[in-house]
C-alpha positions as CSV (number, residue, x, y, z in Angstrom):
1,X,-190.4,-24.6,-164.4
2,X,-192.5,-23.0,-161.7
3,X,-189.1,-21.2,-160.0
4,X,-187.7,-20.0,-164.0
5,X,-191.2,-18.3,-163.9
6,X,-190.4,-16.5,-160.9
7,X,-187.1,-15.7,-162.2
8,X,-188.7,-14.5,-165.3
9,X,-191.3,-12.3,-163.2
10,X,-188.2,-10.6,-161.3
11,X,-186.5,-10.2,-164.6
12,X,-190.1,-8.0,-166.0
13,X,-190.7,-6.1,-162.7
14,X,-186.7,-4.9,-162.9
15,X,-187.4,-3.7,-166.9
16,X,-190.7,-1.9,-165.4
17,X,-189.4,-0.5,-162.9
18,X,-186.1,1.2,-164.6
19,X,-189.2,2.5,-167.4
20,X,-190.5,4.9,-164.1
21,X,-186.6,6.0,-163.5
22,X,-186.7,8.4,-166.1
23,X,-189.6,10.3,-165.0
24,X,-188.4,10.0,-161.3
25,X,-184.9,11.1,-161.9
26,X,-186.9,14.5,-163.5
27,X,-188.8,15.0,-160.5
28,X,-186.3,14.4,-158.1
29,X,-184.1,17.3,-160.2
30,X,-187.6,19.8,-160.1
31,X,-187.6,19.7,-156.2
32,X,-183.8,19.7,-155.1
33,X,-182.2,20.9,-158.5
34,X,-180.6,19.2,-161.3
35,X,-176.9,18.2,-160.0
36,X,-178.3,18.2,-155.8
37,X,-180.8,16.2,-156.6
38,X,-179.0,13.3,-158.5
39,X,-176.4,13.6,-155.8
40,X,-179.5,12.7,-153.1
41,X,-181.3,10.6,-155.2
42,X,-177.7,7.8,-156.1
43,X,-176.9,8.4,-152.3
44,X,-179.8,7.1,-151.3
45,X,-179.7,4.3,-153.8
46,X,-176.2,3.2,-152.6
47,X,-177.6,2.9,-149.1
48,X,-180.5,0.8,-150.5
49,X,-177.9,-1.1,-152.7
50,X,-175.9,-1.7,-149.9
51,X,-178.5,-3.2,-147.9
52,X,-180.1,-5.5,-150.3
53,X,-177.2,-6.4,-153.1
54,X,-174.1,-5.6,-150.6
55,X,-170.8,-4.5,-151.2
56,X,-168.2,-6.6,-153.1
57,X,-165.0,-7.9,-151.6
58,X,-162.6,-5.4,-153.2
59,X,-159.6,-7.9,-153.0
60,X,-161.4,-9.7,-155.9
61,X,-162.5,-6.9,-158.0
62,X,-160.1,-6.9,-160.6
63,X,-158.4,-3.3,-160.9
64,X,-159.2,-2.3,-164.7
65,X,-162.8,-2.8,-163.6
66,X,-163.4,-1.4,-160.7
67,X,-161.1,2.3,-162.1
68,X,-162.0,1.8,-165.7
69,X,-165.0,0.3,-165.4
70,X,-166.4,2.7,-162.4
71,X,-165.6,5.9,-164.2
72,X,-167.4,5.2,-167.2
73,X,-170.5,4.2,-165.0
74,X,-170.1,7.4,-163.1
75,X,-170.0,9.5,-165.8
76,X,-173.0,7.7,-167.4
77,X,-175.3,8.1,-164.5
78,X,-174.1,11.3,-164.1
79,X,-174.8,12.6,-167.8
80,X,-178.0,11.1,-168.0
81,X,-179.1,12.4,-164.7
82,X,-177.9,15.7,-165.6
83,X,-179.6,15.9,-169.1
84,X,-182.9,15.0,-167.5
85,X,-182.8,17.6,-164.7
86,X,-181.4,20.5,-166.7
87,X,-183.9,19.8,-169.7
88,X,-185.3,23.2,-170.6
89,X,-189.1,21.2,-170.0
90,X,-190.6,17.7,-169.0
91,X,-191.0,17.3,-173.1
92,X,-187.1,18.1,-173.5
93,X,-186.5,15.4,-170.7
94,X,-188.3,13.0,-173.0
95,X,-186.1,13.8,-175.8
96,X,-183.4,13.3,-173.7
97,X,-184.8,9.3,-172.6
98,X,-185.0,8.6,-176.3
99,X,-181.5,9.7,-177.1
100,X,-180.1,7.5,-174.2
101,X,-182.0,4.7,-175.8
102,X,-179.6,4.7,-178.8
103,X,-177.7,2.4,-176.3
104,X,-178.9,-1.1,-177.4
105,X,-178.0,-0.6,-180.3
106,X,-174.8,1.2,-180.0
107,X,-173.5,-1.8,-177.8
108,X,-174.5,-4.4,-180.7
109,X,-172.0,-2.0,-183.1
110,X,-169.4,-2.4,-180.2
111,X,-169.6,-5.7,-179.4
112,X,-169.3,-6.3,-183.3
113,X,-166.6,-4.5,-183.6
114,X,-164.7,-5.8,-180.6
115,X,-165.1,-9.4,-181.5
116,X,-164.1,-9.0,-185.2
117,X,-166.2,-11.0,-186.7
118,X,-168.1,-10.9,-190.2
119,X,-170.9,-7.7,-189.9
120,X,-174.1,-8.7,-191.1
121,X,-174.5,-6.0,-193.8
122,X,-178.3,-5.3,-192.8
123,X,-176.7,-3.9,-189.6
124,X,-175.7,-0.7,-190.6
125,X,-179.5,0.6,-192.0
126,X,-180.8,-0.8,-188.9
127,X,-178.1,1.5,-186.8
128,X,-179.3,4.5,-189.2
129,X,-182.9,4.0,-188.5
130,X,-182.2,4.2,-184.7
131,X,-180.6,7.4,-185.3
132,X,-183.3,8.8,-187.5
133,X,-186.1,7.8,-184.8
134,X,-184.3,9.6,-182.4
135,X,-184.2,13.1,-185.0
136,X,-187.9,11.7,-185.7
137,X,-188.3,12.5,-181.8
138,X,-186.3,15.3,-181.8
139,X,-187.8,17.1,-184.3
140,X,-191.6,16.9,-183.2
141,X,-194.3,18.1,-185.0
142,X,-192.4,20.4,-187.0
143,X,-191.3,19.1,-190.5
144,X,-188.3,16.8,-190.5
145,X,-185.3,19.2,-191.6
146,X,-181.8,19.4,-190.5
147,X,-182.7,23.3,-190.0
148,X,-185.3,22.0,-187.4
149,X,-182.9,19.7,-185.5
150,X,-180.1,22.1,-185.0
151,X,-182.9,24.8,-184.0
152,X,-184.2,22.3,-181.5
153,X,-180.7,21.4,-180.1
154,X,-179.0,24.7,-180.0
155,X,-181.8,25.5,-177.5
156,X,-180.4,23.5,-174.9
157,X,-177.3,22.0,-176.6
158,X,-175.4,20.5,-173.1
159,X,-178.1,18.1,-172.3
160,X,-178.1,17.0,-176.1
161,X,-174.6,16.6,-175.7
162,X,-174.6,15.1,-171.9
163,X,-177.5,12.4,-173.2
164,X,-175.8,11.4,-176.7
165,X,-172.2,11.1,-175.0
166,X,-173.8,8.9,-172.3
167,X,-175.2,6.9,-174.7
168,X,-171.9,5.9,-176.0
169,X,-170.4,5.5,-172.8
170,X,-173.0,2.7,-171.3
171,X,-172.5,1.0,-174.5
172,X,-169.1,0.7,-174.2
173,X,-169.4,-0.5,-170.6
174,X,-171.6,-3.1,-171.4
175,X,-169.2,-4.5,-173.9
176,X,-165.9,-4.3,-171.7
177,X,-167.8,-5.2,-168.2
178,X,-167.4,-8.7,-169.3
179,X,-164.6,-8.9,-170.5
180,X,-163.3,-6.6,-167.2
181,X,-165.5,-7.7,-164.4
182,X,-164.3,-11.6,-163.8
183,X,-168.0,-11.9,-162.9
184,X,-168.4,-9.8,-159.9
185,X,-170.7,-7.1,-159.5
186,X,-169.6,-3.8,-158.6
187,X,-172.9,-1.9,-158.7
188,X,-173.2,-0.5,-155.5
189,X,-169.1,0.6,-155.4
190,X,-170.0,2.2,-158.6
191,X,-173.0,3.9,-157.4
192,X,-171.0,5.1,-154.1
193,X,-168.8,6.5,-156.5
194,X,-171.7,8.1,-158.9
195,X,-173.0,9.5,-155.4
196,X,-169.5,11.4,-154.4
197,X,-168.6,12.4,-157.4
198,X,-172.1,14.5,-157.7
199,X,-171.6,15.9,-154.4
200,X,-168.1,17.2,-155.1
201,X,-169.7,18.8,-158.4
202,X,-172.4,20.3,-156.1
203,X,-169.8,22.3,-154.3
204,X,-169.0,24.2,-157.5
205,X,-172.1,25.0,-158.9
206,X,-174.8,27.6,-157.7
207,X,-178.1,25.6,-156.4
208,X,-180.6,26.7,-153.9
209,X,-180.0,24.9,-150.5
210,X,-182.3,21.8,-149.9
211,X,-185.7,22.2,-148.0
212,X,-187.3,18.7,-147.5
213,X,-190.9,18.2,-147.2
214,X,-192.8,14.9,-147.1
215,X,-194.0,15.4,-150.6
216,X,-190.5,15.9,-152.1
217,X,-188.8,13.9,-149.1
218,X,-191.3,10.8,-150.5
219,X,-190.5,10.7,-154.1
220,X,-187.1,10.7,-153.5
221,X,-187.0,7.7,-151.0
222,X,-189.6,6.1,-154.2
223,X,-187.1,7.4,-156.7
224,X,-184.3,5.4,-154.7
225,X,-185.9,2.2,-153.9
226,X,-187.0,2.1,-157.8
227,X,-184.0,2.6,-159.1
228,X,-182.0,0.4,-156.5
229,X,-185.0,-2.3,-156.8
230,X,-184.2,-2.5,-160.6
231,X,-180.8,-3.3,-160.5
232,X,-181.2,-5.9,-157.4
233,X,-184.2,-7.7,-159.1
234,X,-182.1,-7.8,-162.6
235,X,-179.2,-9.1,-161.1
236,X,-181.9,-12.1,-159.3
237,X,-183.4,-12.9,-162.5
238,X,-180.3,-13.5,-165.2
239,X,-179.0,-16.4,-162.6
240,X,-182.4,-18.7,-164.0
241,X,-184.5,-17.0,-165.8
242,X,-185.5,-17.5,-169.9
243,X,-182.8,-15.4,-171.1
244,X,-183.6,-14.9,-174.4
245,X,-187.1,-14.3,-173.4
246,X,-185.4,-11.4,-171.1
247,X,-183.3,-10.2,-173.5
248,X,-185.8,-9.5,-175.9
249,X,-188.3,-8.3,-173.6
250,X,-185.2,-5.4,-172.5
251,X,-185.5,-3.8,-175.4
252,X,-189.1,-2.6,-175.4
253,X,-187.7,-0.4,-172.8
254,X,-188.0,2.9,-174.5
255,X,-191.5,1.9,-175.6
256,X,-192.4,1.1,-171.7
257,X,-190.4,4.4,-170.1
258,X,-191.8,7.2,-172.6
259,X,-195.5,5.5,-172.0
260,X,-194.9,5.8,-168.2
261,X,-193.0,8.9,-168.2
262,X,-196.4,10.5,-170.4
263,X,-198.6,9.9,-168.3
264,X,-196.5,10.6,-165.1
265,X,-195.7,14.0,-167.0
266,X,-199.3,14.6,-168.1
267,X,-197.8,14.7,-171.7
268,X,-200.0,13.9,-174.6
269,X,-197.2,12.8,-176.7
270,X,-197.5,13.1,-180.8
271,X,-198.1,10.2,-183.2
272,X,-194.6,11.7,-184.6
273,X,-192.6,10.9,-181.5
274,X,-194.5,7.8,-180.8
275,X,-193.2,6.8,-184.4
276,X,-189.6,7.8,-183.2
277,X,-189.8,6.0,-180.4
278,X,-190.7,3.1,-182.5
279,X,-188.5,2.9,-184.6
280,X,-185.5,3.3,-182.1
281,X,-186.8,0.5,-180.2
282,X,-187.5,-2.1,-183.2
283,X,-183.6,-1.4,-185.2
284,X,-182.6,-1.8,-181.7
285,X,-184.2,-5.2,-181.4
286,X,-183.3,-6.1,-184.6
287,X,-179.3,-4.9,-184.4
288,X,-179.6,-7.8,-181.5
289,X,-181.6,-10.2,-183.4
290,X,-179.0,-9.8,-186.3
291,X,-176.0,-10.6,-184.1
292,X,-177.3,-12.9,-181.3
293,X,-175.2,-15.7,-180.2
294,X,-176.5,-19.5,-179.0
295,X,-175.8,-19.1,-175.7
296,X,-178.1,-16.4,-174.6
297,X,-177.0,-16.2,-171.0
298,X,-173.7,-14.9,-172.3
299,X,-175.4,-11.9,-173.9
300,X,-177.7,-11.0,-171.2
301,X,-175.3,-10.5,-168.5
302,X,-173.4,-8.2,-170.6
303,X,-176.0,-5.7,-170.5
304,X,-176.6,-4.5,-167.0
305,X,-179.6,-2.4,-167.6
306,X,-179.3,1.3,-167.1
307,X,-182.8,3.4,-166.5
């Protein structure tokens, strides 16, 4: 009992630390620039990755994974990365964490669709709602109006576009990784090749050269380890821990990131977006709810968390 508690405690301190990724990943792009800094900050991480998770033998990584599977990891990282660190403000980067958070729900539609069996027919309002909390968000204070969402993505349509794509992606990933993965975990391969791919886009864009400091030089190396620590601790706690317990607890994660992120920000979020937020993360729990299986375990590995 006492060591499923441990694994349960891993399995919270992974969740909470992916909720302070969001705002990291933002201020890692404010010091060293939106693409440079992502390609410091999963560099560093693969490093970490590699010293505390290790690298897979990749004799046993089956080949549909480890090309299919990495490239649609890369480009999600890379997306949401970039959608945080070229958000137009720290506000825009929250809209951008809520739109990514369209994934749990997204990957319930998937996996339904995938496995072909009978869809509960209260699915598809709950999949609506999550898309109108994310407009809900979107839209702010101002009235809730399609004229007001396209005004509100047309002023910085690529990292609407970068987060909502990416939100697609991981879902897809989650549903194919197990079918694809034979059970081994690629994570820091896939993070290597997150990290590579950034720097070769670095050559082609126009970013001022890096100057480290011990302010900036510090949140990166935190940035790192939280993001890294996440993934290491999550991997730890689905081998004994109360899965359904975890499973549920996973998706309060846009609740637990935009409360972080607002006070990290110095945001005083609006009852509006806190309503958004809401009510992305509830049709979320309650596509899983709907379509849940008995044997939890089987779920909860599918869905290797992103931040």
């Amino acid at each position: 009992m006492l060591s499923r508690q441990r694994y349960n405690v891993f399995g919270t301190l992974a969740i909470l630390l992916w909720s302070c990724v969001i705002s990291l990943t933002r201020f890692v792009a404010e010091y060293f620039g939106p693409v440079g800094g992502a390609a410091l900050l999963y560099t560093v991480s693969s490093v970490l990755l590699m010293l505390t998770v290790g690298m897979p033998k990749f004799s046993q990584i089956p080949k549909k994974y480890l090309i299919l599977g990495g490239v649609m990891f890369a480009c999600y990282e890379i997306f949401l990365s970039l959608a945080l660190g070229m958000a137009n403000s720290r506000q825009q980067a929250l809209d951008m964490a809520i739109i990514n958070y369209l994934w749990p729900a997204l990957t319930v539609v998937i996996a339904t669709l995938i496995s072909k069996k009978p869809t509960p027919i209260a699915l598809y309002p709950l999949i609506m709602a999550a898309f109108v909390g994310v407009v809900w968000c979107v839209s702010g204070d101002q009235p809730l109006s399609w004229a007001t969402l396209v005004s509100n993505i047309q002023s910085n349509p690529l990292t609407y576009t970068l987060a909502l794509s990416g939100a697609f992606i991981w879902a897809l990933y989650c549903n194919l990784t197990q079918k694809w993965s034979n059970g081994i975990n690629a994570i820091t391969p896939f993070f290597m090749l997150t990290a590579i791919t950034l720097w070769i886009h670095l050559l082609f864009v126009d970013e001022p050269s890096f100057t480290f400091t011990w302010t900036n030089s510090s949140v990166l190396l935190l940035s790192a380890a939280v993001m890294a620590g996440g993934y290491g601790l999550w991997n730890i706690a689905i081998i004994g821990g109360n899965m359904i317990f975890l499973a549920t607890l996973s998706y309060f994660t846009p609740v637990i990131s935009i409360f972080i992120s607002s006070i990290v920000f110095a945001i005083a979020l609006s009852w509006s977006f806190w309503q958004g937020v809401i009510i992305v993360t509830l049709s979320s729990l309650g596509c899983w709810w709907l379509t849940r299986e008995k044997s939890e375990k089987s779920r909860i590995t599918e869905i290797e968390q992103p931040q």
